[in-house]
N, C-alpha and C positions, 0 to 999 in steps of 0.2 A: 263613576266620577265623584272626586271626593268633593263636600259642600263645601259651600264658600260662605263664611260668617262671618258677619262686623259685628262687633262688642259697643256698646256706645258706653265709656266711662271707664278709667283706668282707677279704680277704685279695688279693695284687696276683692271685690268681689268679682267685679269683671277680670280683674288677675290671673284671679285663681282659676277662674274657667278657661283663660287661654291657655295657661298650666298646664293645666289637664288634660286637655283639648291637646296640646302638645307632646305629652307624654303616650296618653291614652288611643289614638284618633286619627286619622290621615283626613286631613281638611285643611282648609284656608282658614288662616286669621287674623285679623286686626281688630285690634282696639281703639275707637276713636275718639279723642280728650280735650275737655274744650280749654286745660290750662296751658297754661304755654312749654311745664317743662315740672319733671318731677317733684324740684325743689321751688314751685313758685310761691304755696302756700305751707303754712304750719298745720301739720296733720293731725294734731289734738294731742292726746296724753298717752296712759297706754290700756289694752286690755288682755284679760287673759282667755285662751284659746281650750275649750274641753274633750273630751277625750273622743264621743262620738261624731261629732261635727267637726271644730274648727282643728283639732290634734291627727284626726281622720283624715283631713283634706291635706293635711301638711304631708303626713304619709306617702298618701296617694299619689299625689306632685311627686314624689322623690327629692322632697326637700329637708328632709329632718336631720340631716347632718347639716346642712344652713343653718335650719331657725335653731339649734342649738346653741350657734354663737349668739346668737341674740334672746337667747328664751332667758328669762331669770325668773327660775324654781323656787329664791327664797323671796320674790315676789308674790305668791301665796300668803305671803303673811297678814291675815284681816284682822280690823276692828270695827264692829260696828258698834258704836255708841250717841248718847244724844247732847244737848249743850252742856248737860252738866259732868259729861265724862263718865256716866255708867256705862261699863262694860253690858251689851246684849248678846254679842256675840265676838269668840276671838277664835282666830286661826293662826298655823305657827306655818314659816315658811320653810323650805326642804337645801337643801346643799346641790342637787345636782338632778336629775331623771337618769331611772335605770332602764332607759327602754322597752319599758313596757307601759301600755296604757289601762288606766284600773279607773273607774268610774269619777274616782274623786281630782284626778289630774286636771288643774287649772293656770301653769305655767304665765307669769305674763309676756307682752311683750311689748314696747311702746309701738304705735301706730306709724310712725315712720320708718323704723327699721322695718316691719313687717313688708310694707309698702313698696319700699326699696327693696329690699329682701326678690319678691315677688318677679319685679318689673325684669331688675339683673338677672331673672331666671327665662328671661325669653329672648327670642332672638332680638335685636336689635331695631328693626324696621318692625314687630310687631306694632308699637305705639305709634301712631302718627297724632306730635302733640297742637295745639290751638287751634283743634277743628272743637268749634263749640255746635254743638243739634239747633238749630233751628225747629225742624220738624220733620216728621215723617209721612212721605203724601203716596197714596196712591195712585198710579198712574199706569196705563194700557201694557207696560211691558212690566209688571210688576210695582212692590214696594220700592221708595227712594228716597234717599236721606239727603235732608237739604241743611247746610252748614251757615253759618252766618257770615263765614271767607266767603259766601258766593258760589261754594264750588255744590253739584248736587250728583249724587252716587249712585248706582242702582246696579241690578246684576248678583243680589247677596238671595240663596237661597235660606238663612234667616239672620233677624236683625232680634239682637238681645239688649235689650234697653236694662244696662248697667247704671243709668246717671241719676239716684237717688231719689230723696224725698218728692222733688217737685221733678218730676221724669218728663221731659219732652217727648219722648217711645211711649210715653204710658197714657197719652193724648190721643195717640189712635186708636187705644181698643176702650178706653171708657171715659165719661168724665167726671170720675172721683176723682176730687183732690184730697189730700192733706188737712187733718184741718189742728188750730192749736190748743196743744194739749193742756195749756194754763202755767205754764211754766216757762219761765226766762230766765236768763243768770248770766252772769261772767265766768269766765277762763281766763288762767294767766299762769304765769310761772315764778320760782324761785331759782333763779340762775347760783350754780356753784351752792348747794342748800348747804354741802359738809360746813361748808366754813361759814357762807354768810346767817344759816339759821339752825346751827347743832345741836342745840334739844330739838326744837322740829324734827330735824333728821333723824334724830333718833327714836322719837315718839313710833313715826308714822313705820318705822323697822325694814325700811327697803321694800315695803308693802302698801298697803292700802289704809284710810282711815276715813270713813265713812260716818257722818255723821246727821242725824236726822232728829228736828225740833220744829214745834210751830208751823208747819205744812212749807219746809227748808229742807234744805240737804246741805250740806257740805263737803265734798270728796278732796282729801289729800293722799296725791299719788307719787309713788317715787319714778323716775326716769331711768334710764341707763347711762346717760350722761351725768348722774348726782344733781339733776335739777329736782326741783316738784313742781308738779302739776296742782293748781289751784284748781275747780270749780262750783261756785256756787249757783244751786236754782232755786226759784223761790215762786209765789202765788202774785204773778204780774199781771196788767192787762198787756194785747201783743203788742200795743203801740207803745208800749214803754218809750223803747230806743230811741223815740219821734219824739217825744214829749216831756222825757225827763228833764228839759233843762240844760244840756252839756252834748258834748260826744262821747257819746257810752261805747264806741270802738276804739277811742284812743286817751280820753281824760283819765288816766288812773286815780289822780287822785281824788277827783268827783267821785270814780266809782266805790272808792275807798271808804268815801264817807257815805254815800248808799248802806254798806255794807256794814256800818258802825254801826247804826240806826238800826237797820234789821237785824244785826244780831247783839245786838247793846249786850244782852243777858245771857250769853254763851260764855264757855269757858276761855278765860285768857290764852288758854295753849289753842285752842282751835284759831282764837283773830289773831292767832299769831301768823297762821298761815297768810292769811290778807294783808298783813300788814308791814310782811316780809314782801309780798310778793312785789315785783318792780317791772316786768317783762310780757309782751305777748296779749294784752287786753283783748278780747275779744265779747261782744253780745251776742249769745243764742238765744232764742226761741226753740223752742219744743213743737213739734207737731208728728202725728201718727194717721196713719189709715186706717178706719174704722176693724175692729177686731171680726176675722170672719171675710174682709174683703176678697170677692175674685174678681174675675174677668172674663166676658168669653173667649172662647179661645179665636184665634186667626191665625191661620197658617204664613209664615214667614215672618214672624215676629212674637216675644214675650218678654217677658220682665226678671231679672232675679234683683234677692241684695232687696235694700232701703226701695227700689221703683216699685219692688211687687210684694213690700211689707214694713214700710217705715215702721218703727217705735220707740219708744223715750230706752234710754239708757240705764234705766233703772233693775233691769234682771240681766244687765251685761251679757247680753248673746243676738244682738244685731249682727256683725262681724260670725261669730260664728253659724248663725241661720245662715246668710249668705252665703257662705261655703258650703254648708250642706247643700244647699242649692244646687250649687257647682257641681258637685260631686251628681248629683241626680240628674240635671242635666246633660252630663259629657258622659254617663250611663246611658244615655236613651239614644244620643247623639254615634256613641260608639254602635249599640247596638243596632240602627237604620242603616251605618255603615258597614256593617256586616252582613247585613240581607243579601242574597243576591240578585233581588229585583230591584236595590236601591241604586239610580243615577242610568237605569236599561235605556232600552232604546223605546219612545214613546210614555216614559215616563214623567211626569211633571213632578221634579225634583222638589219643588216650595211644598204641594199639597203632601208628598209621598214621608219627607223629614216630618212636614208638620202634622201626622197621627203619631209619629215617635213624642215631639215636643208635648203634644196634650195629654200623652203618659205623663211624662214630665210636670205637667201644672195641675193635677191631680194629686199628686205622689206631693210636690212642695205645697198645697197650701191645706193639707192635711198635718205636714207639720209646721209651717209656717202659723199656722191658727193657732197653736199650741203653743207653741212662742209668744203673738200676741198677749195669750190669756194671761200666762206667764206674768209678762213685763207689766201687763193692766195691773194684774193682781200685785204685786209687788209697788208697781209707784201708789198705785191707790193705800195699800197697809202703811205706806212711809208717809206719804204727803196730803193725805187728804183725808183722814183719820182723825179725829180729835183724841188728843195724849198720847199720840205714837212719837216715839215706839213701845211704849211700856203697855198702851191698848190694843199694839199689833204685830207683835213682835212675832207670835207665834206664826201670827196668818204669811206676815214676809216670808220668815224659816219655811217653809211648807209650800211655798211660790216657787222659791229658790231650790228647794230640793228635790221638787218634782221630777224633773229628765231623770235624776240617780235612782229613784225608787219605782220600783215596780208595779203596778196598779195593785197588783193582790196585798200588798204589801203599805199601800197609802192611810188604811183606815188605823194599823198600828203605829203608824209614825206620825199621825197626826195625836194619838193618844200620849206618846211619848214626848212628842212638844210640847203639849201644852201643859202637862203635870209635869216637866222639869223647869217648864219655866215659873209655873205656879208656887211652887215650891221654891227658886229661886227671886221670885218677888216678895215676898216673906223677909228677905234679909237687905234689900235693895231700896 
């Protein structure tokens, strides 16, 4: 009997598992999403997708003739530098993908075509959307999910708690929360950037411009639609939003003069990004799960994505953890399906899936940890360093290039960082 799985969260990570799950799997699925409808919110800016993980999953789905319309390859093109516009690190973007994936492939792609992208690749009746989680209770005929429509489900031989940072699925098997990471900031955008901010646009190269001062960031991102993506984070208390004075979700230009203030001493081409920007306001906070987090396991339920690994954005591979995810769990999932003792007669379908699923939570949070360290190591060298990046430029590069290099191979590439940059601080 093939299993029957609810996904809680139409997010690219629950997505991509029903994808999968689709392609791969004979099973039931639905995804269940507490907003009312694809387009109800703004799904942020864009990211790029790497060649083990998030380029893997896209394969895997039978989607890579899709995300090609939407991949933009000279979206590769970085800069990192800090207020005053030194160059720490540059990358040049590419023309096209020759279909093949080589370690260094990091394609972007903004978060809503991804998104979309995904959903149009399922059937129809997969999403059933404005079921928001209430919670997940235990009860004499199994696990059941109780909605805040009122309506309450049960009958799923596992429930995958897709629905991110604060996971109502992630209530039942522990109670860690989230906690914040010290960091808030705004989002926003540059509608039409060609025309309304053309050195910007050309500065940032149809790529990325990352820039980090003062225990700050500032990311300018290009779109697909020729907008840009603004986001600033900074060393806030989390009650900022509450207390600042105004509405930090919609006053732009209160947040505008925020931003003056904190970045008074930055280079004029960087506040240009702010200053152009006019569209989209939004306040985050930051929050992550302690590095190393699990869970015990329980059969007919687990976590992938931001429920079973939130963390800050700062080593850009949240999205693609996720999908590794996917990919490991619709591996464990296919394989249960396969047994020939799996769904027999006298079998207890929840308990018999769930030694397949605690493969699965094993196998992800050996790399999911790894990820964390990552992204720790990375925001920590940018923002919480005194004189970074010119104090930790190395330590980032060396966060950032971990997954591409090989273990035997770490102890030279940590040699070769830091004497090229040594060498390149000499003339800087």
């Amino acid at each position: 009997m093939a299993p029957k799985i609810a996904i809680i969260g139409a997010g690219p990570g629950g997505c991509m598992l029903a994808r999968l799950l689709l392609t791969q799997c004979d099973c039931s699925t639905t995804i269940f999403e507490a907003e009312a409808s694809i387009s109800y919110r703004s799904q942020g800016g864009t990211l790029d997708l790497r060649a083990n993980t998030g380029l893997a999953a896209i394969k895997l789905a039978g989607l890579w003739d899709e995300f090609q319309k939407y991949a933009r390859y000279d979206g590769e093109s970085l800069l990192v530098t800090d207020k005053n516009l030194t160059t720490w690190l540059r990358r040049g973007g590419r023309k096209t993908a020759d279909g093949k994936l080589s370690p260094g492939d990091a394609p972007e792609i903004d978060r809503a075509d991804l998104r979309r992208m995904l959903i149009e690749s399922l059937p129809h009746d997969t999403v059933r959307w404005g079921y928001k989680l209430s919670r997940v209770e235990e009860s004499t005929s199994g696990l059941c999910l109780c909605f805040a429509n009122g309506e309450v489900l049960d009958g799923f031989d596992l429930i995958v708690g897709c629905d991110g940072a604060f996971s109502k699925t992630r209530n039942l098997l522990t109670s860690e929360k989230p906690y914040y990471a010290g960091l808030g900031g705004w989002t926003m955008y540059i509608p039409n950037a060609s025309t309304a901010a053309p050195d910007l646009y050309n500065f940032v190269n149809r790529g990325s411009v990352f820039a980090y001062s003062d225990g700050k960031s500032l990311s300018i991102q290009q779109l697909s639609d020729s907008s840009i993506y603004v986001a600033y984070y900074g060393q806030h208390p989390e009650d900022f939003a509450q207390t600042c004075g105004f509405d930090a979700q919609n006053d732009v230009e209160a947040a505008k003069a925020v931003l003056r203030k904190e970045l008074h001493d930055w280079s004029p081409r960087l506040l240009d990004a702010v200053e152009k920007a006019t569209t989209g306001l939004v306040w985050r906070n930051l929050y992550e799960l302690p590095v190393g987090f699990t869970w015990p396991h329980k059969p007919g339920i687990t976590l992938l994505g931001d429920a079973a690994h939130v963390m800050t954005p700062f080593a850009g591979i949240g999205v693609n953890t996720a999908f590794y995810d996917a990919m490991v769990l619709t591996e464990q999932i296919v394989a249960y399906s396969s047994c020939s003792s799996a769904g027999g007669e006298g079998v207890d379908q929840v308990e018999a899936l769930g030694r397949y699923v605690e493969g699965y939570e094993k196998s992800m949070f050996g790399h999911a940890h790894a990820a964390q360290r990552r992204t720790e190591g990375a925001k920590n060298a940018m923002l919480f360093t005194p004189g970074a990046p010119r104090t930790s430029i190395e330590t980032w590069v060396l966060w950032q290039a971990e997954e591409q290099v090989p273990a035997w191979g770490r102890g030279l590439a940590k040699v070769v960082v830091y004497m090229g940059y040594w060498v390149y601080k000499l003339f800087v």
